[in-house]
Backbone as numpy.savetxt, mean C-alpha at the origin, in Angstrom:
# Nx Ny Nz CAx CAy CAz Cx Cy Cz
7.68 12.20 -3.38 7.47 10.77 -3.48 7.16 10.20 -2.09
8.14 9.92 -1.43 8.05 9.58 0.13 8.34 10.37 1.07
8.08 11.89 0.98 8.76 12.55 1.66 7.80 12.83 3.03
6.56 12.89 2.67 5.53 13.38 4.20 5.61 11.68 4.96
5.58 10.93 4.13 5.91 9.24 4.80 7.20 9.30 5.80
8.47 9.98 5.01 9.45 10.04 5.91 9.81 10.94 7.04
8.81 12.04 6.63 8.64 13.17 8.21 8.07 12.74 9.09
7.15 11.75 8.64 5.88 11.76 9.88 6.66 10.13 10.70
8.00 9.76 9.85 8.71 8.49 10.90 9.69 8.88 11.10
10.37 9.94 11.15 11.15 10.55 11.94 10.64 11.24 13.28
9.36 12.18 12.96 8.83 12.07 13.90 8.17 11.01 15.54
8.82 10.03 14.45 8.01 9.21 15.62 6.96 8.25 15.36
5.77 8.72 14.43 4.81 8.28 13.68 4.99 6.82 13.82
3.84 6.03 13.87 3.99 4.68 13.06 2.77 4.32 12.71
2.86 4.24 10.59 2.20 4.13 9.63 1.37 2.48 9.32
0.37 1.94 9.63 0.14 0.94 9.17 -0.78 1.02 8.02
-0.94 0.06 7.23 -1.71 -0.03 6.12 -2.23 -1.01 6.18
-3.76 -0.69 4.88 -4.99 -2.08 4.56 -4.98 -2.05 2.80
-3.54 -2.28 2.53 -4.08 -2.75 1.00 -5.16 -2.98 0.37
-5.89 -3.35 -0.24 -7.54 -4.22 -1.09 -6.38 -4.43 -2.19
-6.38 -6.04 -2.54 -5.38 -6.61 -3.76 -7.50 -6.96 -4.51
-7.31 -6.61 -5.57 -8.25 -6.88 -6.61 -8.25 -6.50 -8.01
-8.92 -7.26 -8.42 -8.76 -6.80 -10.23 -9.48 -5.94 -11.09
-10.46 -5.52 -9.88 -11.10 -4.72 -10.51 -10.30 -2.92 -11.59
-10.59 -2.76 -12.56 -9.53 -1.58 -13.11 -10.07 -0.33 -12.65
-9.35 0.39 -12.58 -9.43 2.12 -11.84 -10.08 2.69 -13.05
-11.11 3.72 -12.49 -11.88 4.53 -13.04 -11.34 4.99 -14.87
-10.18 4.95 -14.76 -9.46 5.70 -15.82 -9.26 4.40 -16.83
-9.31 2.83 -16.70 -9.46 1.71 -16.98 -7.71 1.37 -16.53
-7.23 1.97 -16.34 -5.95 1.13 -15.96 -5.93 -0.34 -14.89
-5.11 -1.06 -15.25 -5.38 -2.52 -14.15 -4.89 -1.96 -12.94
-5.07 -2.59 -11.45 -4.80 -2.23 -10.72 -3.48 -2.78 -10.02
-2.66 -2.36 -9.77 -1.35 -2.79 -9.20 -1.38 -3.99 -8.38
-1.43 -4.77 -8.78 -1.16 -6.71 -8.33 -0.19 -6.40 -7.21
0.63 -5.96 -7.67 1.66 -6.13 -5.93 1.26 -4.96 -5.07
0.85 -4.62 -4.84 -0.07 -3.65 -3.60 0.36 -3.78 -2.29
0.49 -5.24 -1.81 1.07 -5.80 -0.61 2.59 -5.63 -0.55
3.09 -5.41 -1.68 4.64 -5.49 -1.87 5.20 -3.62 -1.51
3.93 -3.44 -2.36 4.39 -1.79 -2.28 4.22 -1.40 -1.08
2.85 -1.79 -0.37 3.04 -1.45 0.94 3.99 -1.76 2.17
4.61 -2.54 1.56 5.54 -3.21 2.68 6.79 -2.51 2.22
7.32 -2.30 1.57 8.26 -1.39 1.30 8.24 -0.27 1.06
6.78 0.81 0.93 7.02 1.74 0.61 5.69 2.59 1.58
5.02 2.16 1.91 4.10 2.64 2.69 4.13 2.79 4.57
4.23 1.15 5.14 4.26 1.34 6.52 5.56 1.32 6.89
5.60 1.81 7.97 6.85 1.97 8.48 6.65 2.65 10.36
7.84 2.72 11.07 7.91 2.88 12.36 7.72 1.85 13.06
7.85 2.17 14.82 8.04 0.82 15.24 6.14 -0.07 15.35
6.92 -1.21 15.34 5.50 -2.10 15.25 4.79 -2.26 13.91
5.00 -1.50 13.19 4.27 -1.13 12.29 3.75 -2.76 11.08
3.00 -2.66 11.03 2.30 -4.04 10.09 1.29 -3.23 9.02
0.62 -4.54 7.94 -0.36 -3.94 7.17 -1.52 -5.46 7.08
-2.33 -5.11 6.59 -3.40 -6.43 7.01 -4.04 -5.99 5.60
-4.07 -7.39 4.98 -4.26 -7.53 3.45 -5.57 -8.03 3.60
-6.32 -7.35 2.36 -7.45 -7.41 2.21 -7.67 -8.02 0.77
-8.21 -9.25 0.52 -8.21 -10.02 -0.75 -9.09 -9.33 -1.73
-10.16 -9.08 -1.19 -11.11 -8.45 -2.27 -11.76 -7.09 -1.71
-12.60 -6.55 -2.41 -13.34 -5.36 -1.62 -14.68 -6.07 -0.70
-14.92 -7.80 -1.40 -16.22 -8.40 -0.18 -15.27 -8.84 1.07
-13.83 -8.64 1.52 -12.80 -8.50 2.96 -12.82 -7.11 3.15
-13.34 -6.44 2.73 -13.16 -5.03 3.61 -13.28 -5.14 4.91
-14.59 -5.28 5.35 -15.35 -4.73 6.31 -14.15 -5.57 7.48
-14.34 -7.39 7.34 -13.08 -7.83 8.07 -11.85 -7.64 8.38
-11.26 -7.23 7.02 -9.97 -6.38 7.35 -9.81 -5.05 8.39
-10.38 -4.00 7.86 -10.38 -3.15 8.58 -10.86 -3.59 9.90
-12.30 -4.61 10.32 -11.85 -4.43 12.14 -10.78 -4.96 12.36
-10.53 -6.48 11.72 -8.77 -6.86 12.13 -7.81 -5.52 12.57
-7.70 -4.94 11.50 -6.58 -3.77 12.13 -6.93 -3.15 13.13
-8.15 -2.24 13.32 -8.35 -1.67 13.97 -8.51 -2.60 15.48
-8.81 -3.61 15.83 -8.62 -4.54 17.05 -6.98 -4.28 17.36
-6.08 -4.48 16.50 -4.57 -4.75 16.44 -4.21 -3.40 16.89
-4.95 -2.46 16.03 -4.13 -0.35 16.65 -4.64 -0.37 18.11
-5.76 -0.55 18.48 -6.27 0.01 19.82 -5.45 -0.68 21.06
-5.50 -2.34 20.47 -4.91 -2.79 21.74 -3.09 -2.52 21.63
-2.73 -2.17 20.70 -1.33 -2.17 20.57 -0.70 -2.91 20.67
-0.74 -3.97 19.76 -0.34 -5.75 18.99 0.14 -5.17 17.83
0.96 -5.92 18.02 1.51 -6.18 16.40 0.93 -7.94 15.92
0.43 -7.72 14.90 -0.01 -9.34 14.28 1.23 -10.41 14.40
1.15 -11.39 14.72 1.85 -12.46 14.72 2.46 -12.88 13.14
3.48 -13.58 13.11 3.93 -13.66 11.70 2.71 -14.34 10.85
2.28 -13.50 10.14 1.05 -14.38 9.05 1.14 -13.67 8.13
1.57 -13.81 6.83 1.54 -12.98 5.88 0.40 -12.26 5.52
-0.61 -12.53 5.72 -2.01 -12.20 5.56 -2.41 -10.96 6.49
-1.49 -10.97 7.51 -2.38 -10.07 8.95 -0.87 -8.98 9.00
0.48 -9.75 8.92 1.16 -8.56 9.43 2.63 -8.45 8.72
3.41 -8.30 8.34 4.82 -8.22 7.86 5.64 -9.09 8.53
5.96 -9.56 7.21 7.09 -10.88 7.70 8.59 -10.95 6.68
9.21 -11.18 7.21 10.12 -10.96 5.70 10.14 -11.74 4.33
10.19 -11.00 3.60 9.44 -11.32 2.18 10.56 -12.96 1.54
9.71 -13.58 1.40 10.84 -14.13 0.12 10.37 -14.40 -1.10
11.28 -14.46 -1.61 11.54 -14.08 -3.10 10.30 -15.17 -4.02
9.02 -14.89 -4.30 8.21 -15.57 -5.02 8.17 -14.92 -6.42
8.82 -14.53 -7.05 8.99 -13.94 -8.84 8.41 -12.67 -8.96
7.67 -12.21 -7.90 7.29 -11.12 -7.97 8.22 -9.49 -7.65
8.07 -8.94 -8.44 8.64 -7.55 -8.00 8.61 -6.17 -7.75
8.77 -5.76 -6.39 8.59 -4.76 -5.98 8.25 -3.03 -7.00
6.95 -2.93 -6.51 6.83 -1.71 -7.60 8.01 -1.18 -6.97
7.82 0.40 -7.42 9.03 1.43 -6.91 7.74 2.02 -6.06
8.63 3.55 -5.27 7.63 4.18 -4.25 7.04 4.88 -5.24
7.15 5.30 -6.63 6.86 6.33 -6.96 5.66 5.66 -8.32
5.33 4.20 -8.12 4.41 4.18 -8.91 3.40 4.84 -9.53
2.48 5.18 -8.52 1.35 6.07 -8.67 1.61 7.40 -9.10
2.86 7.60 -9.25 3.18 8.63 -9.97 3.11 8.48 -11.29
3.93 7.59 -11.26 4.43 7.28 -12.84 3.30 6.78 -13.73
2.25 6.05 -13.06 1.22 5.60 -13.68 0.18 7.00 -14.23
-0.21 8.08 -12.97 -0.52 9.33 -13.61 -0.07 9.92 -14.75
1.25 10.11 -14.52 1.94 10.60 -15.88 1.87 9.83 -17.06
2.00 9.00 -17.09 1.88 7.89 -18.42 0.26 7.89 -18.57
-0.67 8.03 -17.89 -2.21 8.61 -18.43 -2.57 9.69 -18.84
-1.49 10.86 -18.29 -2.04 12.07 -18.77 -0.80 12.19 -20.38
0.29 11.56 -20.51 0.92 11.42 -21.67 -0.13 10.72 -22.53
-0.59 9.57 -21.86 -1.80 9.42 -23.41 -2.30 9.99 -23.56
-3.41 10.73 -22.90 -4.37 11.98 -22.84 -4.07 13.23 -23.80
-2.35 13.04 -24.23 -1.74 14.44 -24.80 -1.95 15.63 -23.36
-1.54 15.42 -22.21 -1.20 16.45 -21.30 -0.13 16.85 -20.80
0.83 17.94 -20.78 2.29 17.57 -20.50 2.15 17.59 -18.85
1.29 17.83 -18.00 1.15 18.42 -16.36 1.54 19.95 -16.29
0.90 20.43 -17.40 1.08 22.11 -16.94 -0.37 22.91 -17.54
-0.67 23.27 -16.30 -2.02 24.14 -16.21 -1.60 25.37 -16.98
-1.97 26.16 -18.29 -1.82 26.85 -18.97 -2.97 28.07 -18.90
């Protein structure tokens, strides 16, 4: 689940992330995880400094990513803006996937599919 996440910040590592929050549905038609920003903030970046810079749609890519990448090179952490860097969350009705979403969402596609996850 989180386990190469938690080697590589023990090591030392520090993980930032670029969410894309959009509605577009994943190849397989499933919707796409609305809290994205949530998951990443709890379950993705981590170490010191570490932030994530939210990207509204896939037409914020290109902006997002230089945002971050300006922020890694010079070695900034974003100022409190929910938009650019981690701030502490409060409580707007929304709730935190778990780390192991993308798991669970696989499995519950290949259970419709009739697949149990064993290569035979």
């Amino acid at each position: 689940m989180t386990l190469a996440r938690d080697d590589a910040l023990s090591a030392g590592a520090t993980i930032n992330g670029l969410p894309v929050v959009n509605v577009r549905p994943s190849p397989f038609g499933r919707p796409s995880l609305r809290e994205l920003d949530l998951y990443y903030e709890n379950c993705v970046i981590g170490g010191p400094g570490a932030f994530y810079v939210l990207a509204e749609s896939f037409k914020d890519i290109a902006r997002t990513i230089l945002r971050k990448l300006i922020l890694e090179i010079a070695g900034r952490v974003p100022a409190s803006d929910p938009k650019l860097g981690v701030v502490p969350v409060q409580f707007d009705g929304r709730v935190v996937p778990p780390c192991d979403v993308g798991e669970r969402r696989w499995q519950e596609l290949f259970q419709l599919q009739g697949f149990d996850g064993f290569l035979r």
